[in-house]
mmCIF file of the N, C-alpha and C atoms, coordinates in Angstrom:
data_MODEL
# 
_entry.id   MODEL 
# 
loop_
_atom_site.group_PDB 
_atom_site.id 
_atom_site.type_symbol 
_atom_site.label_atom_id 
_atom_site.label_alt_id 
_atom_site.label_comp_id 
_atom_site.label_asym_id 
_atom_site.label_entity_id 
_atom_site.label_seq_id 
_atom_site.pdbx_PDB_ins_code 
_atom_site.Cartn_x 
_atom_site.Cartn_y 
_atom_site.Cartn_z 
_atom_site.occupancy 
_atom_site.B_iso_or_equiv 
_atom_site.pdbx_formal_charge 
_atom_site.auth_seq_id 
_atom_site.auth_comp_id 
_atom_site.auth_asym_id 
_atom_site.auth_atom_id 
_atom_site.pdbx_PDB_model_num 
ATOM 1   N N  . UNK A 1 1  ? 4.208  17.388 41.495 1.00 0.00 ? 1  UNK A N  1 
ATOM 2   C CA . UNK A 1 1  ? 3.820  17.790 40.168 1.00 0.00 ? 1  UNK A CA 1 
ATOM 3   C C  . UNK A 1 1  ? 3.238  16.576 39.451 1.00 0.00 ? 1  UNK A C  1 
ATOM 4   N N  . UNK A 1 2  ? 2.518  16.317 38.916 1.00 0.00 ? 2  UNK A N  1 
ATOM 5   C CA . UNK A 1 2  ? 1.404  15.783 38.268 1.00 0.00 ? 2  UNK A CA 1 
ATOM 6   C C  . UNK A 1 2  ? 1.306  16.011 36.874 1.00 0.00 ? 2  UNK A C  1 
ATOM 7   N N  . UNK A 1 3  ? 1.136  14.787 35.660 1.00 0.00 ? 3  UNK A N  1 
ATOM 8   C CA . UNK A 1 3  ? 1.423  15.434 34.807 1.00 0.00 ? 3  UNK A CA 1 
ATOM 9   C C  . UNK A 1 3  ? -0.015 14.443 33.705 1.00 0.00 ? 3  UNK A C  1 
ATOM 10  N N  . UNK A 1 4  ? -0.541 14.938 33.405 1.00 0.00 ? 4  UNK A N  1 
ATOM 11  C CA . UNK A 1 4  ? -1.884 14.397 32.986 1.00 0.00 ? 4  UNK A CA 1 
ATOM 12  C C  . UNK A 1 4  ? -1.972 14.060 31.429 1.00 0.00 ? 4  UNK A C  1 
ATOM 13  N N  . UNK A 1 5  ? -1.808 13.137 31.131 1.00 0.00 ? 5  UNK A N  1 
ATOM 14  C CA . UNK A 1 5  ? -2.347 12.734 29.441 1.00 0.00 ? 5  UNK A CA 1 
ATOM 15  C C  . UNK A 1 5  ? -3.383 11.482 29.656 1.00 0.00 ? 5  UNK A C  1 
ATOM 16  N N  . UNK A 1 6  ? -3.908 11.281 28.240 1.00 0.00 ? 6  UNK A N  1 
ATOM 17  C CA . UNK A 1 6  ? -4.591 10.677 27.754 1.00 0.00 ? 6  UNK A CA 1 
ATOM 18  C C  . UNK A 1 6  ? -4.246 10.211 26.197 1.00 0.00 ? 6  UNK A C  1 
ATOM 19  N N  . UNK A 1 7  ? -4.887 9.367  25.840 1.00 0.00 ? 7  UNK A N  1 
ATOM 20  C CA . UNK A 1 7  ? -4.970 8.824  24.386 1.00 0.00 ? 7  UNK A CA 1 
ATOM 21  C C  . UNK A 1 7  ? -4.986 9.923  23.885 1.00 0.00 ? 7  UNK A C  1 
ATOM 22  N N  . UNK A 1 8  ? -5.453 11.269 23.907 1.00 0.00 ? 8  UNK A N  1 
ATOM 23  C CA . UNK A 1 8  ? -5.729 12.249 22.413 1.00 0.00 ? 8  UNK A CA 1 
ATOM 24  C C  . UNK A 1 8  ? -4.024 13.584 23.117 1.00 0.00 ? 8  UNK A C  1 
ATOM 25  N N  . UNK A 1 9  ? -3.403 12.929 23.974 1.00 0.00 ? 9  UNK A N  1 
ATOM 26  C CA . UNK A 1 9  ? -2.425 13.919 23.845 1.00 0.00 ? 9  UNK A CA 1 
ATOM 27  C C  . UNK A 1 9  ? -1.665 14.234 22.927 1.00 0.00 ? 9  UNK A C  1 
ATOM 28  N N  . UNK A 1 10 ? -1.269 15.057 22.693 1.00 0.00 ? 10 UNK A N  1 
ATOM 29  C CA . UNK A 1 10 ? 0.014  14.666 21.032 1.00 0.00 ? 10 UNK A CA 1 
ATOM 30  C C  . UNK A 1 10 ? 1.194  15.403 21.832 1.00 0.00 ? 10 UNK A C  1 
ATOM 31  N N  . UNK A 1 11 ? 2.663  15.112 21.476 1.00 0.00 ? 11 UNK A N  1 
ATOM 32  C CA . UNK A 1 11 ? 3.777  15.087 22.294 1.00 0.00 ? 11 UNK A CA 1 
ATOM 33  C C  . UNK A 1 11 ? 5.117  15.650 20.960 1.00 0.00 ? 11 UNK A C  1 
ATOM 34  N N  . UNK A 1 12 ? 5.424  16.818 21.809 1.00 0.00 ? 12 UNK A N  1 
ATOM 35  C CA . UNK A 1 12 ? 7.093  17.295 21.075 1.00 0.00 ? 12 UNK A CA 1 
ATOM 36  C C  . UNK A 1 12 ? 7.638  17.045 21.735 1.00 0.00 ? 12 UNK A C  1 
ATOM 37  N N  . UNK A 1 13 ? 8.610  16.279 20.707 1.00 0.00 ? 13 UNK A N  1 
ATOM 38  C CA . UNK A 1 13 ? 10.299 15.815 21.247 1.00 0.00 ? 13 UNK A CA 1 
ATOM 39  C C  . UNK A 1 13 ? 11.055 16.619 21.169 1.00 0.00 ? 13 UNK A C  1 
ATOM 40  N N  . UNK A 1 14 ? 11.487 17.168 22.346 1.00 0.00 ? 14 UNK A N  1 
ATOM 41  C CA . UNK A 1 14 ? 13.029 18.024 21.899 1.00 0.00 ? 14 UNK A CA 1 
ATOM 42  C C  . UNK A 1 14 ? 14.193 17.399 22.120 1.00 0.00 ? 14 UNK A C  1 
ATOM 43  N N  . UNK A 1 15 ? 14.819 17.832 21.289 1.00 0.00 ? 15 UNK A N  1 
ATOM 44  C CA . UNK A 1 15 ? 16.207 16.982 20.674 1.00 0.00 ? 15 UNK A CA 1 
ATOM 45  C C  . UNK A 1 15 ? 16.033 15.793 20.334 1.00 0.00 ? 15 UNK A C  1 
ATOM 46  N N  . UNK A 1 16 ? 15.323 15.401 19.510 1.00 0.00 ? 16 UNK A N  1 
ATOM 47  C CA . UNK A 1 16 ? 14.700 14.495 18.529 1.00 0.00 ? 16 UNK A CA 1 
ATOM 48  C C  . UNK A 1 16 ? 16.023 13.510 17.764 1.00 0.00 ? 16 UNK A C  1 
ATOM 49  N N  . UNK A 1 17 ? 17.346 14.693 17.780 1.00 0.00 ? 17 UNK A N  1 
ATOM 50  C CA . UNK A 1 17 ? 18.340 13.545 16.757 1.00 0.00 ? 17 UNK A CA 1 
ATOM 51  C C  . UNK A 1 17 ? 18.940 13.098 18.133 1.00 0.00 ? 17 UNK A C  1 
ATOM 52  N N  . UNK A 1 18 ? 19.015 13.479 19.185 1.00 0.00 ? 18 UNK A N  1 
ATOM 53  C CA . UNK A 1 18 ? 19.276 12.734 20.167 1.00 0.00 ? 18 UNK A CA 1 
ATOM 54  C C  . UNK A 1 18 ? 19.508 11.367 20.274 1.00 0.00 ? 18 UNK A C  1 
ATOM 55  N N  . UNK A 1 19 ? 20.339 10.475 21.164 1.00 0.00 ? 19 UNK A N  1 
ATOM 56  C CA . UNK A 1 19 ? 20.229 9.070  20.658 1.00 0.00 ? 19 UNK A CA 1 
ATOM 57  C C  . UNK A 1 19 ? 19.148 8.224  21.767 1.00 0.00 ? 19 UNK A C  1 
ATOM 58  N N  . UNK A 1 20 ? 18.945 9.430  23.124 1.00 0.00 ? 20 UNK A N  1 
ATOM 59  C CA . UNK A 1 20 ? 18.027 8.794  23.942 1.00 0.00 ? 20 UNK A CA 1 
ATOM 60  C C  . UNK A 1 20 ? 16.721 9.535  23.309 1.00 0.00 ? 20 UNK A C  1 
ATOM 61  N N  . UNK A 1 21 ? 16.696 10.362 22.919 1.00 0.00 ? 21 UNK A N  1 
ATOM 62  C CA . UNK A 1 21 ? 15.229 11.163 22.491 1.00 0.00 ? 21 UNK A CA 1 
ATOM 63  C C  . UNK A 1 21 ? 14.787 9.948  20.836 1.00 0.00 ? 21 UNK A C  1 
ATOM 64  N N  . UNK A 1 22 ? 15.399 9.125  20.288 1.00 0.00 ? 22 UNK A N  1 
ATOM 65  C CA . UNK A 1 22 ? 15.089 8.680  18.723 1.00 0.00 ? 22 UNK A CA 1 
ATOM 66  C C  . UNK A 1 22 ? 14.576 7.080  19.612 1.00 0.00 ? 22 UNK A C  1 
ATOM 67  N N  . UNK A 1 23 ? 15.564 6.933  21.014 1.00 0.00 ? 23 UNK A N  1 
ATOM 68  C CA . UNK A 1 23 ? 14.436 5.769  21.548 1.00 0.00 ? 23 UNK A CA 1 
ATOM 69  C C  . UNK A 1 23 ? 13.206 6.003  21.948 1.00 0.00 ? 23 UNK A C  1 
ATOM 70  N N  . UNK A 1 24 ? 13.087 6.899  22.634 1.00 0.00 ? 24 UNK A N  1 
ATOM 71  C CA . UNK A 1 24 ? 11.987 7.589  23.284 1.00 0.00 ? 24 UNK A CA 1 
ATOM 72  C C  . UNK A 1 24 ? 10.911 7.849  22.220 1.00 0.00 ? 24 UNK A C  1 
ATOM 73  N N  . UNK A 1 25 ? 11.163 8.124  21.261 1.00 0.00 ? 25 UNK A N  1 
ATOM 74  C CA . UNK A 1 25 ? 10.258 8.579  20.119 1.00 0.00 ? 25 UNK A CA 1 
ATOM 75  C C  . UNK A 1 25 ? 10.005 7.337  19.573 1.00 0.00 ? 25 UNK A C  1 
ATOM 76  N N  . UNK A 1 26 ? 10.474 5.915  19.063 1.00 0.00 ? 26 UNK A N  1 
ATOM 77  C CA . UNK A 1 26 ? 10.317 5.392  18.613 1.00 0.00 ? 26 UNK A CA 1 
ATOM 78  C C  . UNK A 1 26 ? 9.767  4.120  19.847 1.00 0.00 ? 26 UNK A C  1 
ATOM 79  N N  . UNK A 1 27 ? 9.676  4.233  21.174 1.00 0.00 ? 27 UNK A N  1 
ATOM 80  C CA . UNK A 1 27 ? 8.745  3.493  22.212 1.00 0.00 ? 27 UNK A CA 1 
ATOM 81  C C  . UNK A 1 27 ? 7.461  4.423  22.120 1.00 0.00 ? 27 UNK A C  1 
ATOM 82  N N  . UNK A 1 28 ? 7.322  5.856  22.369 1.00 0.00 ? 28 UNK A N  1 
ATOM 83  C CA . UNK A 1 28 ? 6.237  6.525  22.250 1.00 0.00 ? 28 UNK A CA 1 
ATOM 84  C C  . UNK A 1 28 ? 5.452  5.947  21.002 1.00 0.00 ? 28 UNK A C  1 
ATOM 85  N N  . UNK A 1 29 ? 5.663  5.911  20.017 1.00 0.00 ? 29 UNK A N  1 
ATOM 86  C CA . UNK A 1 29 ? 4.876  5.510  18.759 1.00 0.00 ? 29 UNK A CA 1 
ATOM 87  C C  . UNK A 1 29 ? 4.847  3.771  18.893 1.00 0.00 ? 29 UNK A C  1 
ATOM 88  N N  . UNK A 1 30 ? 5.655  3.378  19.415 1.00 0.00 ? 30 UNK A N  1 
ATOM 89  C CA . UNK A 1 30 ? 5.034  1.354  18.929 1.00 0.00 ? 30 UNK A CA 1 
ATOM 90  C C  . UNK A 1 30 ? 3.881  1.792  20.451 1.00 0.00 ? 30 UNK A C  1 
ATOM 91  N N  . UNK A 1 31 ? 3.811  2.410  21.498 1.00 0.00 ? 31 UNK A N  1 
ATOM 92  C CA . UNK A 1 31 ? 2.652  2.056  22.304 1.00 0.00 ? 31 UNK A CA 1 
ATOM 93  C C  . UNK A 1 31 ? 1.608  3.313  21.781 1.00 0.00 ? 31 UNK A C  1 
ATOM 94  N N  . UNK A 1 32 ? 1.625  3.781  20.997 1.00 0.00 ? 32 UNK A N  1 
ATOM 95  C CA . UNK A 1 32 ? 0.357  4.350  20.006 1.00 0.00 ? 32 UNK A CA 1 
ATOM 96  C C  . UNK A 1 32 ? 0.598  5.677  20.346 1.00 0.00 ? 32 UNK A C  1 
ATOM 97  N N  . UNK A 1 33 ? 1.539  6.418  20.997 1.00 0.00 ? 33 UNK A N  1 
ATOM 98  C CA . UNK A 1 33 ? 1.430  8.098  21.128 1.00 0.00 ? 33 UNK A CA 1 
ATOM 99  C C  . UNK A 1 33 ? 1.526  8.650  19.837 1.00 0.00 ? 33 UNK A C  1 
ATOM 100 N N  . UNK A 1 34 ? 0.701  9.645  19.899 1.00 0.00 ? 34 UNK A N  1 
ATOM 101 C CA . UNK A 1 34 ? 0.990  10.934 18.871 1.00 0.00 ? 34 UNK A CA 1 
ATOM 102 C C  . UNK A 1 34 ? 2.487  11.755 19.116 1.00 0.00 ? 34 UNK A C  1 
ATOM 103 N N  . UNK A 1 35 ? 3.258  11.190 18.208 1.00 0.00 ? 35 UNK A N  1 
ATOM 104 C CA . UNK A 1 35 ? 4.419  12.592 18.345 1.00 0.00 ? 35 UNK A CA 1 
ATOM 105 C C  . UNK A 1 35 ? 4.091  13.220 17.577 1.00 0.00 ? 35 UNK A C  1 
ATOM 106 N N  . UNK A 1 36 ? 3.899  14.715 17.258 1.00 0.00 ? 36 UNK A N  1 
ATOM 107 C CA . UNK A 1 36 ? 3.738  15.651 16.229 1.00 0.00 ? 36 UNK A CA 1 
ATOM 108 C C  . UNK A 1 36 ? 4.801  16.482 15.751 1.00 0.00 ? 36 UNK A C  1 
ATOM 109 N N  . UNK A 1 37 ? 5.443  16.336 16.299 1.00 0.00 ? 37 UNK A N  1 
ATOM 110 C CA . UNK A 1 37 ? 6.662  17.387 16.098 1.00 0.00 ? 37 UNK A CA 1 
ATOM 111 C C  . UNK A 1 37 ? 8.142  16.850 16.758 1.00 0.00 ? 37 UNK A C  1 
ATOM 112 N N  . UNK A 1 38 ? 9.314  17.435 16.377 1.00 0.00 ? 38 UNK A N  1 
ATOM 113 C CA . UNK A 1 38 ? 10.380 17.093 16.742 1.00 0.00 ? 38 UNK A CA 1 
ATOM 114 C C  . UNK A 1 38 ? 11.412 18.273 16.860 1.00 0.00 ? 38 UNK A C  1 
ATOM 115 N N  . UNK A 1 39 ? 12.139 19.099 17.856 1.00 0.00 ? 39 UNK A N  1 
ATOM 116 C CA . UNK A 1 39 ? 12.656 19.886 17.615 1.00 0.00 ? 39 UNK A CA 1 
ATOM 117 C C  . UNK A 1 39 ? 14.648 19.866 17.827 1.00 0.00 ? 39 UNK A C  1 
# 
């Protein structure tokens, strides 16, 4: 399985208050991802 992005992907976090999902979200954004949403 293969999983394909680019610079214009934008990315939902699920389980966002999570304590591994609030790292994950907050490495995604210092290397420039779009998160758009958080569920």
């Amino acid at each position: 399985m293969s999983i394909l992005i680019d610079e214009s992907t934008r990315i939902l976090v699920l389980g966002i208050t999570g304590r591994e999902a609030v790292s994950f979200t907050r490495d995604t954004l210092d290397y420039g991802g779009q998160v758009v949403a958080g569920v």
